[in-house]
ZAMARGU-4260 file (C-alpha; in steps of 0.2 Angstrom, whole numbers, plus 5000, padded with zeros to 4 digits):
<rodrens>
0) 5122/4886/4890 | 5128/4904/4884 | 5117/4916/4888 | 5122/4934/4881 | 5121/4951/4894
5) 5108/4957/4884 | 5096/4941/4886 | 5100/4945/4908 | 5095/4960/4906 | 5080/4959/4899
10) 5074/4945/4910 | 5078/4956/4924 | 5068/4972/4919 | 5052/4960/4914 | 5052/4954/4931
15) 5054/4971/4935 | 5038/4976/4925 | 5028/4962/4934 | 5033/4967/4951 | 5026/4987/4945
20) 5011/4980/4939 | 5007/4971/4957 | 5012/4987/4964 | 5004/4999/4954 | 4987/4988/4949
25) 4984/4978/4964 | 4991/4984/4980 | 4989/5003/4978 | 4972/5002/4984 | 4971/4990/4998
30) 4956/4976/4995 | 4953/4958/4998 | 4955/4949/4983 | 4940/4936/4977 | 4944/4919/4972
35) 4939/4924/4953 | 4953/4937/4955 | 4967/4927/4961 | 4964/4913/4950 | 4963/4923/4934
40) 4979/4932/4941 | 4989/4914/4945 | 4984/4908/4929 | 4992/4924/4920 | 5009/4921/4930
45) 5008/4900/4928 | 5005/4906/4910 | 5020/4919/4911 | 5032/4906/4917 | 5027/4892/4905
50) 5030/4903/4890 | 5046/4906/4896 | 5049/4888/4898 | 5045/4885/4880 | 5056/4901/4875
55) 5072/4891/4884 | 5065/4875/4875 | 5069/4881/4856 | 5082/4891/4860 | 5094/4882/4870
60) 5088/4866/4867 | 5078/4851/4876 | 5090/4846/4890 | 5090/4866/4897 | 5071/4867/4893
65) 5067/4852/4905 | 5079/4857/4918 | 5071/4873/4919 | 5055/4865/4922 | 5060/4855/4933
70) 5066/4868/4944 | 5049/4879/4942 | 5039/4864/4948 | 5050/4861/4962 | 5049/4878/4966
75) 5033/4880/4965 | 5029/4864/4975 | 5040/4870/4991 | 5030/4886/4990 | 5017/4879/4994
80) 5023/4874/5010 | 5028/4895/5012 | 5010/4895/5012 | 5008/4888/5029 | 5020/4898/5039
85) 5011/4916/5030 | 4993/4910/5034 | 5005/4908/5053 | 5012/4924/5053 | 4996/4932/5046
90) 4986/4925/5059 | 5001/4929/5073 | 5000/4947/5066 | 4980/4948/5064 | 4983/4957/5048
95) 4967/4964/5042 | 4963/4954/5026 | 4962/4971/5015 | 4980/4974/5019 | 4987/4956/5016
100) 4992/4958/4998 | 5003/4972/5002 | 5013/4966/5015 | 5014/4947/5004 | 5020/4959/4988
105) 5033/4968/5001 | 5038/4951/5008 | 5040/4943/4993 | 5051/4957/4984 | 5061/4955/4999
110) 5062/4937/4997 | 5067/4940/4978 | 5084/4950/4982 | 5089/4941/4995 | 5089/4926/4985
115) 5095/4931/4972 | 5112/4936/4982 | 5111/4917/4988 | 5110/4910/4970 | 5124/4920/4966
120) 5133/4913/4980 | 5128/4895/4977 | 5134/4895/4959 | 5151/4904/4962 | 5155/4889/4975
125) 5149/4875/4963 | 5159/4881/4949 | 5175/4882/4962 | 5170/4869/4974 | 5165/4855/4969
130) 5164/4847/4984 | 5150/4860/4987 | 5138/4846/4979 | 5143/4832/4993 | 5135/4846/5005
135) 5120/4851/4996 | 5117/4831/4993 | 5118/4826/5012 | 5109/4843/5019 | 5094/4841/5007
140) 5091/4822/5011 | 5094/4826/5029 | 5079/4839/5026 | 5071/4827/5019 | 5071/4816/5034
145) 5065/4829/5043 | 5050/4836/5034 | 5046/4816/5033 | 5045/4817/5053 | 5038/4831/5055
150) 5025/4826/5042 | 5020/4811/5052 | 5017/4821/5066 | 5002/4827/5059 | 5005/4844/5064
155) 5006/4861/5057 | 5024/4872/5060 | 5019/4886/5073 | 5026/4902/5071 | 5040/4910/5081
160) 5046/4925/5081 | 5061/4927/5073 | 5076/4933/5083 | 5080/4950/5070 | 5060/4954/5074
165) 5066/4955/5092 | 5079/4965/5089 | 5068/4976/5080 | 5056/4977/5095 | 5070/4981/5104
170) 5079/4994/5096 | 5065/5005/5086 | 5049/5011/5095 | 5030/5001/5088 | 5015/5005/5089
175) 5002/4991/5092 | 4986/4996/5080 | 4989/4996/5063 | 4988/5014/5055 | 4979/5009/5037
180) 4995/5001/5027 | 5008/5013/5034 | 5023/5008/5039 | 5026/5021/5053 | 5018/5033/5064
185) 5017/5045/5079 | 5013/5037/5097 | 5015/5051/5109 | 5025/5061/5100 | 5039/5050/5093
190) 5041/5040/5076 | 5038/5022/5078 | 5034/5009/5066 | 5017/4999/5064 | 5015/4982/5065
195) 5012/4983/5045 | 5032/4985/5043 | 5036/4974/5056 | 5024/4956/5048 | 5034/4962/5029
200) 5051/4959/5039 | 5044/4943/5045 | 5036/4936/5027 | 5055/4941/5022 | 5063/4932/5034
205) 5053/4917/5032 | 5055/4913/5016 | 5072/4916/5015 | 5073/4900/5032 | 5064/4891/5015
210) 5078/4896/5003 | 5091/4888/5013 | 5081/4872/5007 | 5076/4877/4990 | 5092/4883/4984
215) 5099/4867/4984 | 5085/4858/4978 | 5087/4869/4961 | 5106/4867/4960 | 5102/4850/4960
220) 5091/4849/4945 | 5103/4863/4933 | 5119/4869/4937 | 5112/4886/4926 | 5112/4901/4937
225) 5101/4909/4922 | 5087/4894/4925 | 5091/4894/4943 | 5086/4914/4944 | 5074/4912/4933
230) 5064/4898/4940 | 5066/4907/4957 | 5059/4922/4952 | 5045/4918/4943 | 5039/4904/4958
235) 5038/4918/4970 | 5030/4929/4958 | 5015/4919/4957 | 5016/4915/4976 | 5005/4931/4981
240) 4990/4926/4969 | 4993/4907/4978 | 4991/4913/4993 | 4973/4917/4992 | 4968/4907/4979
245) 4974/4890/4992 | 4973/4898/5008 | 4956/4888/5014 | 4961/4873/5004 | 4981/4870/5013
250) 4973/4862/5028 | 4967/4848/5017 | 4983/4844/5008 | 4990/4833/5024 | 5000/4823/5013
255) 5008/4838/5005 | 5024/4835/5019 | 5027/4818/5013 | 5026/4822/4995 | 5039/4837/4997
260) 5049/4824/5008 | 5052/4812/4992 | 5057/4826/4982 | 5069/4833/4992 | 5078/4818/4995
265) 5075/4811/4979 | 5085/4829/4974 | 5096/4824/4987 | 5102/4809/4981 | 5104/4815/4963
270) 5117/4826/4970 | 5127/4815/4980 | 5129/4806/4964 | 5131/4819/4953 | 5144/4823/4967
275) 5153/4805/4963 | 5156/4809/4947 | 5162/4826/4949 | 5173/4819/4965 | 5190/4827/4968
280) 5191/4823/4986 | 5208/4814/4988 | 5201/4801/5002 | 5189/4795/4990 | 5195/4785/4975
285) 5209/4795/4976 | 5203/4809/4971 | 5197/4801/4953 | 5178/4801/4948 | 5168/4788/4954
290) 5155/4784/4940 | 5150/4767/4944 | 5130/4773/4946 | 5125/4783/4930 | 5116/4798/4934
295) 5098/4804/4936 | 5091/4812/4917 | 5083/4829/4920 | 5069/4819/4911 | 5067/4806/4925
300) 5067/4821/4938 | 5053/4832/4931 | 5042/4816/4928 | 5046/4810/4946 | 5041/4827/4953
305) 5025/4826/4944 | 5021/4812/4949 | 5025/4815/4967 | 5014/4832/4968 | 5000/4822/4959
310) 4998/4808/4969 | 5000/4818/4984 | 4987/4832/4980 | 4974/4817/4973 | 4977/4806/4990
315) 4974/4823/5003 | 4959/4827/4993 | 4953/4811/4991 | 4956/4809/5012 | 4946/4826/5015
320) 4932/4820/5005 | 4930/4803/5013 | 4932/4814/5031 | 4920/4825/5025 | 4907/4810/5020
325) 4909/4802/5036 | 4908/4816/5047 | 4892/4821/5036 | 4886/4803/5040 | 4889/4804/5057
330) 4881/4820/5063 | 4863/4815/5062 | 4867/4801/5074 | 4873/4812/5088 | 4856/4823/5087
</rodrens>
């Protein structure tokens, strides 16, 4: 897949655009969004995103199409799980709910750069290391066992604070009342930043913890640093309209964990053997490839994530409902 300087570059400043849009029209006067507003506004960056899909589609043909899909619904399905830790760190902060789309829009801006320094990183090892993929491979399935733990437990991650906040602490005097959406003040005389500056470095911080993850979950559905950027970017652009439109509903996915847990290790394992048939490690088959298991189609993968998040989100609701019925059922009985 060639993709000219010029085609870069224009991704780069519409993403751009959509980042002086949120800024400009939505966090310049601080406000609570409605549900009506961040669903209209969700549906304009799924919108955004899908368009862009279709743009790959005819232009560089089905194969870089699908992969680029696959990677936005795989972004966009661990972004979800962001959502929890934010709704964490939100509460953790008490960050008044007028002020919470600026300090997500800061965070997620954050986010944006750093990641994109890491996808640049990940693809200038994959196209010298190819060994790169055994790692990726065993890290995400290893992640994958993890989340499947974890998601058993039944319990929500709980937010610590992250050691650079410390640091922060630390180093720079804070003041503890929020001053409006400023990001410093004056306590007794002497500059010190609010809380509000200090929650944006933790959203940052946090979703670049989920990056570690993500990033490899992506190289493992297109070797494309294009799509990879691209389907990064425009996941995490549509994360601060998510936020409030899913906020009081992510306590009902409680199968989310184990959905996410297939995925990555079903990216996991894609990888290993994509790793086979790229192998030049000299202890294995003497450094020959090893393509005795054909690989996964980009066709297989996208349907498999589908499917995942489908039946997933269907059983959590469907599990809520039925509580809901029974505890309905049950209340007059205790009166």
């Amino acid at each position: 897949m060639t993709v000219p300087l010029w085609v870069w570059a224009l991704t780069v400043l519409a993403i751009l655009a959509m980042l002086a849009v949120d800024y400009v029209g939505h966090v310049r006067t601080p406000h609570a969004p409605s549900i009506k507003e961040s669903a209209a506004w969700s549906a304009v960056y799924v919108g955004i995103a899908l368009v862009f899909g279709a743009v790959v589609w005819a232009v560089w043909g089905a194969r870089f199409g699908g992969e680029y899909f696959a990677g936005y619904v795989t972004e966009k399905s661990l972004s979800i799980d962001n959502l929890f830790v934010f709704v964490l760190i939100m509460s953790s902060f008490r960050v008044p709910r007028e002020l919470q789309q600026k300090v997500l829009l800061v965070g997620i801006t954050v986010a944006l750069i750093l990641r994109t320094v890491f996808i640049a990183a990940g693809a200038a090892l994959i196209s010298n290391f190819s060994w790169v993929f055994y790692l990726f491979g065993l890290f995400l399935v290893w992640t994958a066992i993890s989340q499947l733990r974890h998601a058993s437990d039944g319990e929500q991650d709980e937010f610590h604070e992250p050691a650079v906040l410390r640091l922060v602490r630390r180093a720079v005097p804070t003041s503890d009342t929020y001053v409006g959406d400023r990001l410093t003040t004056r306590v007794d005389g002497r500059r010190a930043i609010t809380p509000m500056l200090i929650v944006m470095i933790a959203i940052g911080s946090a979703d670049l913890l989920f990056a570690v993850d993500s990033i490899p979950a992506i190289f493992g559905l297109t070797e494309q640093t294009y799509l990879v950027f691209a389907a990064n970017a425009f996941s995490l652009l549509g994360l601060r309209q998510l936020f409030f439109l899913v906020d009081g509903l992510l306590d009902r996915l409680v199968f989310l964990g184990y959905g996410l847990a297939a995925i990555l290790g079903f990216i996991g394992i894609k990888l290993l053997v994509h790793a086979l048939h790229e192998n030049e490690l000299p202890f294995l088959n003497g450094g020959r490839h090893i393509e005795a298991i054909p690989e996964i189609p980009t066709r297989a993968s996208l349907g498999f994530i589908a499917a995942v998040l489908a039946i997933t989100t269907a059983a959590s609701l469907y599990r809520d409902r039925r509580a809901r019925a029974l505890s309905g059922a049950r209340r007059p009985e205790g009166r």
